[in-house]
C-alpha positions as CSV (number, residue, x, y, z in Angstrom):
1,X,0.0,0.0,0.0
2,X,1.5,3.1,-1.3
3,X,1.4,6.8,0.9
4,X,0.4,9.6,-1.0
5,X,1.1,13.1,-0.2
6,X,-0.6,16.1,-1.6
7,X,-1.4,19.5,-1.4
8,X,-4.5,21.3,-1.9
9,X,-6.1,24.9,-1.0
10,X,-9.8,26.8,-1.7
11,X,-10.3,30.1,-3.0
12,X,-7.1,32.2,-4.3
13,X,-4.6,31.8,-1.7
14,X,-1.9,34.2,-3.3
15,X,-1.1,37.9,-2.4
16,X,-1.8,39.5,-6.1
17,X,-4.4,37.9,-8.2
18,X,-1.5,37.3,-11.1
19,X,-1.4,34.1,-12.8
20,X,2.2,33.8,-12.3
21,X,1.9,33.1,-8.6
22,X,0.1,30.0,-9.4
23,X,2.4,28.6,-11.9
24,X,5.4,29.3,-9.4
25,X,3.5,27.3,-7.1
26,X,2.9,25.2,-9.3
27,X,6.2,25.0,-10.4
28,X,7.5,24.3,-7.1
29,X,5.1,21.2,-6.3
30,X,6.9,19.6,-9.5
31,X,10.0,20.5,-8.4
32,X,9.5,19.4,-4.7
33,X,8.2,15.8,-5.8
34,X,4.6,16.5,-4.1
35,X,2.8,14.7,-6.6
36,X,-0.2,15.9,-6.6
37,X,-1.8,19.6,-6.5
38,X,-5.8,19.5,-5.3
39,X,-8.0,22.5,-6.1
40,X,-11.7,23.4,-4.3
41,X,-15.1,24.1,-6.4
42,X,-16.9,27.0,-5.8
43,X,-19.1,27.8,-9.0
44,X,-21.4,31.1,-6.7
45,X,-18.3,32.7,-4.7
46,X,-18.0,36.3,-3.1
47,X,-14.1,35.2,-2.9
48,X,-11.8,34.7,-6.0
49,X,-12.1,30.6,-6.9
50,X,-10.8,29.6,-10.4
51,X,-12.8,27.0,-12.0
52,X,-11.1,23.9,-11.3
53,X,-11.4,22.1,-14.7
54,X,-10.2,24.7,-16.6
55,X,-7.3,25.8,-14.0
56,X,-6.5,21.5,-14.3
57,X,-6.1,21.7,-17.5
58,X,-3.2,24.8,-17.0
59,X,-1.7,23.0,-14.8
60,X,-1.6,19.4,-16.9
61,X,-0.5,21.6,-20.0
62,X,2.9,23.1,-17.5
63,X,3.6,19.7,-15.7
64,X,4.7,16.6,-16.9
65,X,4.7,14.2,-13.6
66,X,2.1,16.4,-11.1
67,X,-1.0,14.8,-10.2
68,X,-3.7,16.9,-10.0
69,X,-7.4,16.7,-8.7
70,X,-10.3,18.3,-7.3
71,X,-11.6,18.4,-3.6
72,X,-14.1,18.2,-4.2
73,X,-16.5,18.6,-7.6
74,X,-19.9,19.8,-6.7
75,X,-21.1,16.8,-9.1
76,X,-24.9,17.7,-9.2
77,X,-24.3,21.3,-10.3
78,X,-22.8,20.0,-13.9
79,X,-24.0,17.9,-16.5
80,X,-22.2,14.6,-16.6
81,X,-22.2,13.9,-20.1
82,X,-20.1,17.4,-20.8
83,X,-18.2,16.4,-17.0
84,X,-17.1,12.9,-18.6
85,X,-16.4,14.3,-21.9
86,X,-14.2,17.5,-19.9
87,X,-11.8,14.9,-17.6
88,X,-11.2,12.1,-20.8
89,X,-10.0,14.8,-22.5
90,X,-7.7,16.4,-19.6
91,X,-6.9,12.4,-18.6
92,X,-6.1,12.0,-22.4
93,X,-3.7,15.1,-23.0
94,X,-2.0,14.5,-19.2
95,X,-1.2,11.4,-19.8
96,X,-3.6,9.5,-17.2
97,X,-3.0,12.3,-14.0
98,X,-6.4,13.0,-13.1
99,X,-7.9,12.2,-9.7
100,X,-11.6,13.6,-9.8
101,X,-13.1,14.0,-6.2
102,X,-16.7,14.5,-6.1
103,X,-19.4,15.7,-4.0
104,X,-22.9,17.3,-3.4
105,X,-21.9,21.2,-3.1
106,X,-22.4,23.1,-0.3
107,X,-25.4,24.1,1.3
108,X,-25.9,27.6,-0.4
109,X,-29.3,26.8,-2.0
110,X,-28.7,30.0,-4.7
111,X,-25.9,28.1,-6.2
112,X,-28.0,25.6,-6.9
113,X,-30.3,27.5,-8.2
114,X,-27.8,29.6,-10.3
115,X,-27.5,26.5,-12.0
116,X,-30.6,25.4,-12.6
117,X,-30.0,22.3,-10.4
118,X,-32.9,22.1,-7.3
119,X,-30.8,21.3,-4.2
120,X,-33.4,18.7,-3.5
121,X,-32.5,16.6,-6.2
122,X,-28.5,17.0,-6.0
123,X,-28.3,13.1,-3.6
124,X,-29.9,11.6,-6.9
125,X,-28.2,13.5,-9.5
126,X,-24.7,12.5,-7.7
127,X,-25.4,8.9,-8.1
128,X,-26.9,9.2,-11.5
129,X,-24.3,11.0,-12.8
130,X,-21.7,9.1,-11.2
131,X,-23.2,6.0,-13.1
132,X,-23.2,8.1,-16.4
133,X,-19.7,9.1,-16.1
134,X,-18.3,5.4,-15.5
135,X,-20.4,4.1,-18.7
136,X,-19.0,6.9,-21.1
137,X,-15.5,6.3,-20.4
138,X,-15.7,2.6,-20.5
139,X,-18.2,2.0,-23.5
140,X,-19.5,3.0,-26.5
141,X,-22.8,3.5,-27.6
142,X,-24.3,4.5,-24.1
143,X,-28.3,4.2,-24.1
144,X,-28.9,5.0,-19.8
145,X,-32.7,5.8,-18.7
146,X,-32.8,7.2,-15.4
147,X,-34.5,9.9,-13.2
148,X,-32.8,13.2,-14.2
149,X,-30.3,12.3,-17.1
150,X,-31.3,10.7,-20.5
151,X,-28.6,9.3,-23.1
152,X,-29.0,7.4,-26.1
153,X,-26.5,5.6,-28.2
154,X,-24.3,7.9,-27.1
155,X,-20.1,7.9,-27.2
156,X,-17.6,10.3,-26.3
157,X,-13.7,10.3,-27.7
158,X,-11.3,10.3,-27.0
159,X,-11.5,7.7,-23.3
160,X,-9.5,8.1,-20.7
161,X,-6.3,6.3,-20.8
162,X,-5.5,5.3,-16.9
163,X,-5.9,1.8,-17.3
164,X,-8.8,1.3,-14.7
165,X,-10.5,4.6,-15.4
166,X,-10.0,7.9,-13.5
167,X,-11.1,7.0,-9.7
168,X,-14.1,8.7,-8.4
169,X,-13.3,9.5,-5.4
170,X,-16.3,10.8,-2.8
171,X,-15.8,13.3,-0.6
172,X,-17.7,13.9,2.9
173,X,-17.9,12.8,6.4
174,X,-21.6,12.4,6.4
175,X,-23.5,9.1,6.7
176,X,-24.7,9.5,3.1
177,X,-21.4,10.0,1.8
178,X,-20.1,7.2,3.4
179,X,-22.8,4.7,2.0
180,X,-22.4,6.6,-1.5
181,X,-18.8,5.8,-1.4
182,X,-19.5,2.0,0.1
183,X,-21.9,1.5,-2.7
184,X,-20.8,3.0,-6.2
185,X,-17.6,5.0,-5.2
186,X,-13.4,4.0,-6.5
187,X,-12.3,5.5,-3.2
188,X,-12.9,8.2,-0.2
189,X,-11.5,11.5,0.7
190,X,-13.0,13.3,4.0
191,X,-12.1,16.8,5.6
192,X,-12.1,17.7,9.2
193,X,-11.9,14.3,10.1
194,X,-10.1,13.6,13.1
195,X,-8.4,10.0,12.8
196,X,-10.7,8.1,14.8
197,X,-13.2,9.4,12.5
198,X,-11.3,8.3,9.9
199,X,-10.9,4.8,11.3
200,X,-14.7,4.3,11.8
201,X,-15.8,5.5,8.4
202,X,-13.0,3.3,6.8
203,X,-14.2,0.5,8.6
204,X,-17.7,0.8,7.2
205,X,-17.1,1.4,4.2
206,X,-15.2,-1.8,3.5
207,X,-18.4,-3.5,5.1
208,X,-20.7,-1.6,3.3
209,X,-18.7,-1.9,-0.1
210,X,-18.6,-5.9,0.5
211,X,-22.1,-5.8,0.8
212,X,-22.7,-4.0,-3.0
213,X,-20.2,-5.7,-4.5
214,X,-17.9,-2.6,-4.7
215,X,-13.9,-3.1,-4.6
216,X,-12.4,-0.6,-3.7
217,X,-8.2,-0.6,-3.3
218,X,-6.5,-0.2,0.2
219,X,-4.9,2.5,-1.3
220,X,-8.0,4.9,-2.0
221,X,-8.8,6.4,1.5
222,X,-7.6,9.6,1.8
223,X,-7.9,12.8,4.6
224,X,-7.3,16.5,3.9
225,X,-6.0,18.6,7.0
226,X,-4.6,22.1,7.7
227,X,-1.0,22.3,9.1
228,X,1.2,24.9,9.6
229,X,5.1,24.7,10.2
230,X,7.1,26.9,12.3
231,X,9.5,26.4,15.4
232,X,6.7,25.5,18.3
233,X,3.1,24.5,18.4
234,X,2.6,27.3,20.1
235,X,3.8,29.8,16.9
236,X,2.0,27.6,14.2
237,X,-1.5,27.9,15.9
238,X,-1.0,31.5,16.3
239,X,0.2,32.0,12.1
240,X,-2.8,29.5,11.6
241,X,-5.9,30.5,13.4
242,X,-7.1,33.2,10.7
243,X,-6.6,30.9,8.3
244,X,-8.7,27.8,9.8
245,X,-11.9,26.5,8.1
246,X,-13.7,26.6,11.2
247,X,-16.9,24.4,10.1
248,X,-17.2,22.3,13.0
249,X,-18.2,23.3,16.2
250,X,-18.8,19.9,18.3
251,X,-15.0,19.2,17.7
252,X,-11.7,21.6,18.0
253,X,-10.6,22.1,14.7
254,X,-6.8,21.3,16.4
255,X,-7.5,17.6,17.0
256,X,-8.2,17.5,12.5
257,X,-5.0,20.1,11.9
258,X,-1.2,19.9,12.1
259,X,0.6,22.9,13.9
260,X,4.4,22.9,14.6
261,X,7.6,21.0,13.4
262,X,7.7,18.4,10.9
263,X,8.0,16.0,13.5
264,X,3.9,17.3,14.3
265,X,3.0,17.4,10.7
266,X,4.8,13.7,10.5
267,X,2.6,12.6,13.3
268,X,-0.7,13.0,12.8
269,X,0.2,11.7,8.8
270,X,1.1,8.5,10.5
271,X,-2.1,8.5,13.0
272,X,-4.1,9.3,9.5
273,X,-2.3,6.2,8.0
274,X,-2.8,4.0,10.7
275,X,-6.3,4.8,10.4
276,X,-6.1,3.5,7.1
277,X,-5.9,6.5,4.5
278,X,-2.5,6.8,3.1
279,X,-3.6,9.2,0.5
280,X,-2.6,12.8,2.1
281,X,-3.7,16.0,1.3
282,X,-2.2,18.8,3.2
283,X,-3.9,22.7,3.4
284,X,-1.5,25.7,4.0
285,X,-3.2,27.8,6.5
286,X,-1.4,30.4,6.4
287,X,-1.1,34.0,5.2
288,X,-1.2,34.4,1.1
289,X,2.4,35.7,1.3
290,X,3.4,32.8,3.6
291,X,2.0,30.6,0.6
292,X,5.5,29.0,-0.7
293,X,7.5,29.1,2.4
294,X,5.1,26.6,3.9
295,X,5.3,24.8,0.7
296,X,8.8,24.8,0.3
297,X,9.2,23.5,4.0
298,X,6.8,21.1,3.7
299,X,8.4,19.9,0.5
300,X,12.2,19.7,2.0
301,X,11.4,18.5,5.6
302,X,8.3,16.0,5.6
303,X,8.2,14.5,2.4
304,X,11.4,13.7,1.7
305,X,11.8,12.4,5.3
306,X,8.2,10.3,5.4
307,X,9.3,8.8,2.0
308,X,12.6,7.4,3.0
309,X,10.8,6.5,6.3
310,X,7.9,4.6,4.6
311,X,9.3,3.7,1.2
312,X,6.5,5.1,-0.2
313,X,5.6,6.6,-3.7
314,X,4.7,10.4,-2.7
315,X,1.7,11.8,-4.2
C-alpha cells in the first residue's frame, strides 16, 4: 500500500491575483516531488475561486509528472455527459494524472439555483451521474434511462487512458457519503476528520462496499488537513488560526489540523495512515504571502523524510 502526499487549498490563496503566482506554485510542487496539487469548487463565490477544470487543465499543460485533482467537484451542479467528456479529454492530453473527487456542493441553496440544479435533487443526481460518467469512459454507444439524465446511443472520444478509469473519489464525512462511497464510489477522501473518524468510516465502508459488490483498493482512503510549520506549536497555531476552516463546532478544529515542526506534521500523517488513509492531502493555513515558504518547507522537511521513512511513492 502506497502513501500519498498532496497539497491542496480553496479560493485564491496568493497575495496578487496574477497568474504567475500560481504557476510558481505550481512550479514548485513539481520540483519538490509533491505529486499531486488538489483544487476546491466554488461555482457562486463572493471570494476569487478559479474553475477547477479549466485551472487543471493549465496545470496538466505546464507539468509533466504532477498529479492533480479536485476536492471536491460539486457533481450535481454539472451535466455529466459534458463532465465525462471535460476529464477524458484532460486524462487523455495528461497522460492518465487526473484524480476527480466529487461531492454534493455546499449548502448555499442559490448556487444551486444559479444552475438550474434544485438542491433537492442533487443526492440523486450524484449517483446518477456518477453511473453516467463510468459508462461513457468505458463504452460506446451508451443508451442509460434514469430519473434526471437521459442518453441514447451515445459515445464520447477520446477515453481516458488510466488503465482502470479515472477513480471517483467521494468526498464527505456524512452518513450519506459514506454509503455513497460504500456503494458505487473507486475511493474516499474526508475533511475535518479527526483519525478516529477516519478509522470508523473506513471501517464501514469496507463492510458496506462488501455488501454492493464494490472493490475498492486499500490505497484509496484519503484525509485532507490544515498544518502549519514553524519552530513550536505554540507559533504555528498563532500563524494559523485566521486561516482555519472553522466548520465544525462539536470538535476543535486542532485535533483535525497539524501545527508545529515536521516532526507534528509527521505525526498526525502517520495516526491518519494508521487509520487507514494513506492518500494525504495537506492545506497551508497560512497567510497568502506565507504561501511558498510553507510549501517549500513542507516539500524539503516531511516528504522527503516520510518517503525514505515509509518507502513510499509520494503523491
Amino acid at each position: 500500500m502506497s502513501v500519498k502526499i498532496g497539497i491542496g487549498f480553496g479560493g485564491w490563496p496568493f497575495p496578487t491575483q496574477d497568474p504567475d503566482e500560481l504557476w510558481q506554485y505550481v512550479d514548485a510542487c513539481e520540483e519538490l516531488d509533491i505529486d499531486s496539487l488538489w483544487l476546491s469548487d466554488r461555482i457562486v463565490s463572493e471570494i476569487m475561486n478559479v474553475e477547477p477544470m479549466i485551472a487543471l487543465s493549465f496545470i496538466a499543460a505546464r507539468t509533466k509528472k504532477l498529479k492533480f485533482g479536485t476536492s471536491v467537484l460539486a457533481l450535481p451542479l454539472r451535466n455529466p455527459t459534458v463532465l465525462a467528456k471535460e476529464i477524458a479529454t484532460l486524462d487523455f492530453l495528461s497522460g492518465g494524472r487526473v484524480l476527480p473527487a466529487v461531492g454534493l456542493g455546499t449548502e448555499d441553496e442559490r448556487e444551486f439555483e444559479a444552475c438550474g440544479s434544485p438542491k433537492r435533487q442533487r443526492g440523486g443526481r450524484t449517483d446518477e451521474a456518477i453511473e453516467v460518467m463510468k459508462l461513457l469512459w468505458s463504452q460506446d454507444n451508451v443508451t442509460f434511462h434514469g430519473k434526471y439524465y437521459t442518453l441514447n446511443d451515445v459515445t464520447i472520444q477520446p477515453k481516458p487512458v488510466q488503465k482502470d478509469l479515472p477513480p471517483m473519489w467521494i468526498g464527505g464525512r456524512s452518513e450519506a457519503a459514506i454509503q455513497r462511497t460504500a456503494r458505487i464510489g473507486d475511493g474516499w477522501l474526508v475533511s475535518q476528520a479527526t483519525p478516529d473518524e477516519v478509522a470508523d468510516g473506513v471501517a464501514r465502508i469496507k463492510v458496506g462496499a462488501l455488501e454492493h459488490g464494490n472493490e475498492i483498493e486499500d490505497d484509496h482512503y484519503g484525509v485532507l488537513f490544515s498544518y502549519f510549520i514553524a519552530d513550536t506549536p505554540e507559533e504555528a497555531a498563532k500563524q494559523a488560526a485566521p486561516y482555519m476552516l472553522r466548520r465544525r463546532t462539536d470538535v476543535d478544529y486542532a485535533e483535525f489540523s497539524a501545527f508545529g515542526t515536521p516532526d507534528h506534521v509527521s505525526q498526525l500523517m502517520e495516526r491518519y495512515i494508521d487509520a487507514g488513509a494513506p492518500k494525504i492531502v495537506v492545506r497551508p493555513a497560512c497567510a497568502p504571502e506565507l504561501m511558498m515558504e510553507q510549501l517549500e518547507l513542507l516539500g524539503k522537511e516531511v516528504v522527503p523524510h516520510y518517503h525514505g521513512k515509509k518507502e513510499a511513492t509520494v503523491a
